[in-house]
DRENDO-1510 file (C-alpha; in Angstrom, 1 decimal, always signed):
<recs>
REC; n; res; u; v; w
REC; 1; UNK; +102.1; +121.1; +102.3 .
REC; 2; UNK; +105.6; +119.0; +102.3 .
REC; 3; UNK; +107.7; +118.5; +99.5 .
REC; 4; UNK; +108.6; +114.5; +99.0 .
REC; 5; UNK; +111.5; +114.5; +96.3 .
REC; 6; UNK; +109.3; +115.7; +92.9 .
REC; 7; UNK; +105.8; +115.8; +94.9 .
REC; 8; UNK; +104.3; +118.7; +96.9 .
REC; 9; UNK; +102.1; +117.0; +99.1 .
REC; 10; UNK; +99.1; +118.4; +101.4 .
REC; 11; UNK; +99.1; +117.2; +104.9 .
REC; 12; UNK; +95.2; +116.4; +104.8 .
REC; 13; UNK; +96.5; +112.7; +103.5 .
REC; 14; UNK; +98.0; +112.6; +106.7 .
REC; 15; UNK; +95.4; +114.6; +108.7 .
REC; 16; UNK; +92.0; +113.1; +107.5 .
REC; 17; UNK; +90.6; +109.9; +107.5 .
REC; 18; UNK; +89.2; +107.9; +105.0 .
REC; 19; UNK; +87.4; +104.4; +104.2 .
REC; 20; UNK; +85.3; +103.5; +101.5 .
REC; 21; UNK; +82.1; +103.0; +102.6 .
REC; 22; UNK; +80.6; +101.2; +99.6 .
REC; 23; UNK; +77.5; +99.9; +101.4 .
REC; 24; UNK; +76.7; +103.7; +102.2 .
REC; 25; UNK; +77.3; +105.5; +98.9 .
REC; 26; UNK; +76.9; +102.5; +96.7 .
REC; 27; UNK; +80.2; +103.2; +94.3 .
REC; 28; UNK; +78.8; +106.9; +93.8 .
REC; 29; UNK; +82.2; +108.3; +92.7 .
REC; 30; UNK; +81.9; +106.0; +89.3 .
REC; 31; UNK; +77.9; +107.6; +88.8 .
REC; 32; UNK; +78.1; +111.0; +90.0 .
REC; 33; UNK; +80.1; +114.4; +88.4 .
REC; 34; UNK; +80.3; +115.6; +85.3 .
REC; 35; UNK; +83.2; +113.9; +83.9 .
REC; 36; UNK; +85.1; +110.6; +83.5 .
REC; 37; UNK; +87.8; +109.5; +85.5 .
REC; 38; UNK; +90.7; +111.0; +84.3 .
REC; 39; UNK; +93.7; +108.6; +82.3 .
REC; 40; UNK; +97.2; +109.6; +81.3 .
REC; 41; UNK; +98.3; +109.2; +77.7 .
REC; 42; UNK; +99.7; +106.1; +78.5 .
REC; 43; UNK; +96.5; +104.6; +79.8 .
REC; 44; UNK; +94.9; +105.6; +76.8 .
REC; 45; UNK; +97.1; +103.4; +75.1 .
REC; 46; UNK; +96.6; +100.6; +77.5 .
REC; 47; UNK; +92.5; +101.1; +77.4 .
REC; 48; UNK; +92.3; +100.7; +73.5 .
REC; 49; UNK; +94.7; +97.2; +73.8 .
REC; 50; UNK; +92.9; +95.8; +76.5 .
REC; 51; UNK; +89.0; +97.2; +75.5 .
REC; 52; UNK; +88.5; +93.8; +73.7 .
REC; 53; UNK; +89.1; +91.2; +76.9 .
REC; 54; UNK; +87.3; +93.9; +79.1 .
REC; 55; UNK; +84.2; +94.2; +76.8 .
REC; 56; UNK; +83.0; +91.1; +77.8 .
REC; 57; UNK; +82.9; +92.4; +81.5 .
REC; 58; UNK; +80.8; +95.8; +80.4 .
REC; 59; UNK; +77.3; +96.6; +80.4 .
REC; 60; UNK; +75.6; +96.9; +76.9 .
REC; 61; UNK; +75.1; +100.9; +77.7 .
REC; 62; UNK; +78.9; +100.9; +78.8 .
REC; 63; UNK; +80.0; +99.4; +75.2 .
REC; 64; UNK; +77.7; +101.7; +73.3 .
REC; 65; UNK; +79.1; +104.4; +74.8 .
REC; 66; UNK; +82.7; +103.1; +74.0 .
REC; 67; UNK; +82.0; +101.9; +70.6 .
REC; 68; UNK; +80.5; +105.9; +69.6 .
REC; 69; UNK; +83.0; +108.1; +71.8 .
REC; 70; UNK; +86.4; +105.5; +72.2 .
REC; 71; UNK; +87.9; +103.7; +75.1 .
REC; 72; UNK; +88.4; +107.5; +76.4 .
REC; 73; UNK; +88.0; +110.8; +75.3 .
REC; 74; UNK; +89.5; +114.5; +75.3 .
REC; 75; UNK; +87.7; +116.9; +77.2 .
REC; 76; UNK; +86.6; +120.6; +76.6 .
REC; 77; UNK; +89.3; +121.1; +78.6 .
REC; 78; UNK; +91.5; +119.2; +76.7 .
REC; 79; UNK; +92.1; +116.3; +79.4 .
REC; 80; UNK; +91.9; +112.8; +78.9 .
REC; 81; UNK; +89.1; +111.1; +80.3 .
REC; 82; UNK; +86.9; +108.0; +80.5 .
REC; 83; UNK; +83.4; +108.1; +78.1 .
REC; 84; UNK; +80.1; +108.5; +79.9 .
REC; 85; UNK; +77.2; +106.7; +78.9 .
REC; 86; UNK; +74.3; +109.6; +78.4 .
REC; 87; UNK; +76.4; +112.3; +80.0 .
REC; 88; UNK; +76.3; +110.3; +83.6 .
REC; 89; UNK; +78.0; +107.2; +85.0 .
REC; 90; UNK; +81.5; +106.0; +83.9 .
REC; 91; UNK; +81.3; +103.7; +80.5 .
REC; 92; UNK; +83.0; +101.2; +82.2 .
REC; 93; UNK; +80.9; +101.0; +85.7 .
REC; 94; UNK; +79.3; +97.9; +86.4 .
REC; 95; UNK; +76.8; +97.1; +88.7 .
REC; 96; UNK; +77.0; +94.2; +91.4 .
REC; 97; UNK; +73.5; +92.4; +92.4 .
REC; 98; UNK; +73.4; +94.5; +95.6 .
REC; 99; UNK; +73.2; +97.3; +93.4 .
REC; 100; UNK; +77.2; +98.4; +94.3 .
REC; 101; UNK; +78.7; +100.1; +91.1 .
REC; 102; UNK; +82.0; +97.9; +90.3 .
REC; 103; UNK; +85.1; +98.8; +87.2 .
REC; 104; UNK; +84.9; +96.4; +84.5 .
REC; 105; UNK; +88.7; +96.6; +84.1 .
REC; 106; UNK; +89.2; +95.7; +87.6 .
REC; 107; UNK; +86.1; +92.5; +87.1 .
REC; 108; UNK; +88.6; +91.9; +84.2 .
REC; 109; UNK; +91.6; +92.5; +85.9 .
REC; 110; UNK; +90.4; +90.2; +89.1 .
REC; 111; UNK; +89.4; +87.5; +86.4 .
REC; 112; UNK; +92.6; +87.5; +84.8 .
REC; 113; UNK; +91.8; +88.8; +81.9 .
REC; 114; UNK; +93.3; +91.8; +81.6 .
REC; 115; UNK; +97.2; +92.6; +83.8 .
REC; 116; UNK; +95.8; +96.6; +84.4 .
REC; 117; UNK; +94.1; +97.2; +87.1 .
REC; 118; UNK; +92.1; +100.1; +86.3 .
REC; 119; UNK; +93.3; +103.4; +86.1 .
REC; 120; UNK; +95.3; +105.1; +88.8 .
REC; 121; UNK; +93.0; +107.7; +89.1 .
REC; 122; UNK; +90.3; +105.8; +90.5 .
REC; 123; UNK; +93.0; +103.4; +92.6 .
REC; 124; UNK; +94.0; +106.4; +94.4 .
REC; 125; UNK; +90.9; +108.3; +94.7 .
REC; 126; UNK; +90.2; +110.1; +97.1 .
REC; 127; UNK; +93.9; +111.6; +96.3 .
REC; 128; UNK; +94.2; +112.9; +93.0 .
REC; 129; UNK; +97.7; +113.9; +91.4 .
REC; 130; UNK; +98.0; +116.9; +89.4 .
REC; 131; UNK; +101.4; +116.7; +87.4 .
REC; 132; UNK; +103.2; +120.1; +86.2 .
REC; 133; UNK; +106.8; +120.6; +84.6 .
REC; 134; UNK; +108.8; +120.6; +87.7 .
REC; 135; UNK; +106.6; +118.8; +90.4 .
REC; 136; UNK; +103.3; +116.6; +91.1 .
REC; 137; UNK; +100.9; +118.1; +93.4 .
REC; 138; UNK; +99.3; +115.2; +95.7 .
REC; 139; UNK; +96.3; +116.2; +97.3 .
REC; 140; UNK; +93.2; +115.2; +99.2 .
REC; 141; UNK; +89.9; +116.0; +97.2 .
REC; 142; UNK; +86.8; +116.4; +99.0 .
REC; 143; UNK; +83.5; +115.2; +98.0 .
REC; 144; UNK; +79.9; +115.2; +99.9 .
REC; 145; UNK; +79.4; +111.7; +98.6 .
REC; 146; UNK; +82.2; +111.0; +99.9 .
REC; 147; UNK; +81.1; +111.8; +104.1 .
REC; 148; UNK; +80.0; +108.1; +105.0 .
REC; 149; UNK; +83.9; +107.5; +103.6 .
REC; 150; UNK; +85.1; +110.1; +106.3 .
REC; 151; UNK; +82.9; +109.1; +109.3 .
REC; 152; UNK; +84.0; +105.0; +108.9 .
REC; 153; UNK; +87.7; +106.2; +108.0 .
REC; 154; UNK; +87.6; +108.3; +111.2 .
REC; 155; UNK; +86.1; +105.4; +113.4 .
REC; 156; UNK; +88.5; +103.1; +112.5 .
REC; 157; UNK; +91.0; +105.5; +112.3 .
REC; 158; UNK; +92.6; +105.4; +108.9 .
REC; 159; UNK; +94.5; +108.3; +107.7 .
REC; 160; UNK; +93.9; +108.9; +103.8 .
REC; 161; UNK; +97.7; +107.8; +103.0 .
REC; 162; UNK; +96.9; +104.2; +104.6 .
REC; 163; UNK; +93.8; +104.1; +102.6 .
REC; 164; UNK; +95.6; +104.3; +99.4 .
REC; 165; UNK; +98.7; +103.0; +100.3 .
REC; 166; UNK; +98.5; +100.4; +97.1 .
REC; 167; UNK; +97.9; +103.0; +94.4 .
REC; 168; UNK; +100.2; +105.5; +96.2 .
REC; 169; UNK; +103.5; +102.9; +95.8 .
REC; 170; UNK; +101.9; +102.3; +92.3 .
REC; 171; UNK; +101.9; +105.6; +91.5 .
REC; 172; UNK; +105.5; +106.8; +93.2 .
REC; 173; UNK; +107.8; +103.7; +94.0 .
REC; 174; UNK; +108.0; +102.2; +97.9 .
REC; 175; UNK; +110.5; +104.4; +98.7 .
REC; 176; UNK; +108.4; +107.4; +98.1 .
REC; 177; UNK; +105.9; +106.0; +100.5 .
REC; 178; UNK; +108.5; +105.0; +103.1 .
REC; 179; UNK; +109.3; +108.5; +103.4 .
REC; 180; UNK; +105.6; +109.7; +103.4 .
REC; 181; UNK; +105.5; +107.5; +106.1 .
REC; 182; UNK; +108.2; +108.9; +108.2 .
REC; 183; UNK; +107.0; +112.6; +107.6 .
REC; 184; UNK; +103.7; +111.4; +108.9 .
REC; 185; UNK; +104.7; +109.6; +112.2 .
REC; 186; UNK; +107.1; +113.0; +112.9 .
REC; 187; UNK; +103.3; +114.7; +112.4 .
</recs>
């Protein structure tokens, strides 16, 4: 672990490497677990003003599931989170013809529809954030689905970091990623 002005970050998003392997796992990260991606407060917000443009791009289970639980929900463990649709797959997973699970808010978002992306949870995954008083925790989470990710991410050679270099800047500012980068070329 390194410490990156407010951030404590594990050296696996350095260390490992990672690339989506969609073809492989089909978008399994959207289906699989027992929980919805987790949204700040402030996502919440954003969810409930835009759920009327991204409707249109949802699945008729996906809008059920919105329309009885809300565009997100408060866990037994009192975190937000996106609904489910029967306890499994995202409310807001789509599915593209080759069978590839999709967001609607990014379909939205890459129509024009909508100026939110999706939320930063799922940009950055496989990194998730873990906010306390004093500091964020960044971290590399590890997931079997996720191993056809790790074998084309190590044969191309692209470290996590690169992977998410987008929703990392999103997430902390350029500058924070500038120096992640330095820390990892001294590495």
């Amino acid at each position: 672990m390194f410490q990156l002005g407010k951030t404590i970050v594990s050296e696996d998003l350095i260390e490992k490497d990672f690339v989506c392997n969609l073809s492989a796992c089909k978008g399994a990260c959207c289906i699989e677990g027992e929980a919805g991606a987790p949204v700040t407060s402030e996502e919440t917000e954003i969810l409930a003003e835009i759920y009327p443009k991204v409707k249109p791009f949802l699945r008729p289970e996906g809008v059920a599931a919105i329309e009885a639980q809300g565009t997100h929900i408060v866990s037994k463990l009192e975190e937000l989170e996106t609904p489910l649709v029967n306890g499994k797959e995202c409310a807001y997973v789509t599915f593209k013809d080759n069978g590839i699970a999709s967001c609607g808010i990014e379909d939205a978002y890459n129509a024009g529809a909508v100026d939110f992306q999706k939320p930063i949870s799922c940009h950055l995954y496989p990194v998730r954030v873990q906010d306390y008083s004093e500091f964020a925790a960044v971290n590399y989470h590890r997931w079997p689905i996720c191993d056809d990710a790790c074998t084309l991410g190590a044969s191309l050679q692209v470290p996590v970091y690169k992977f998410v270099k987008a929703a990392l800047i999103r997430r902390f500012g350029e500058n924070w990623y500038l120096e992640l980068e330095k820390v990892a070329a001294t590495l």
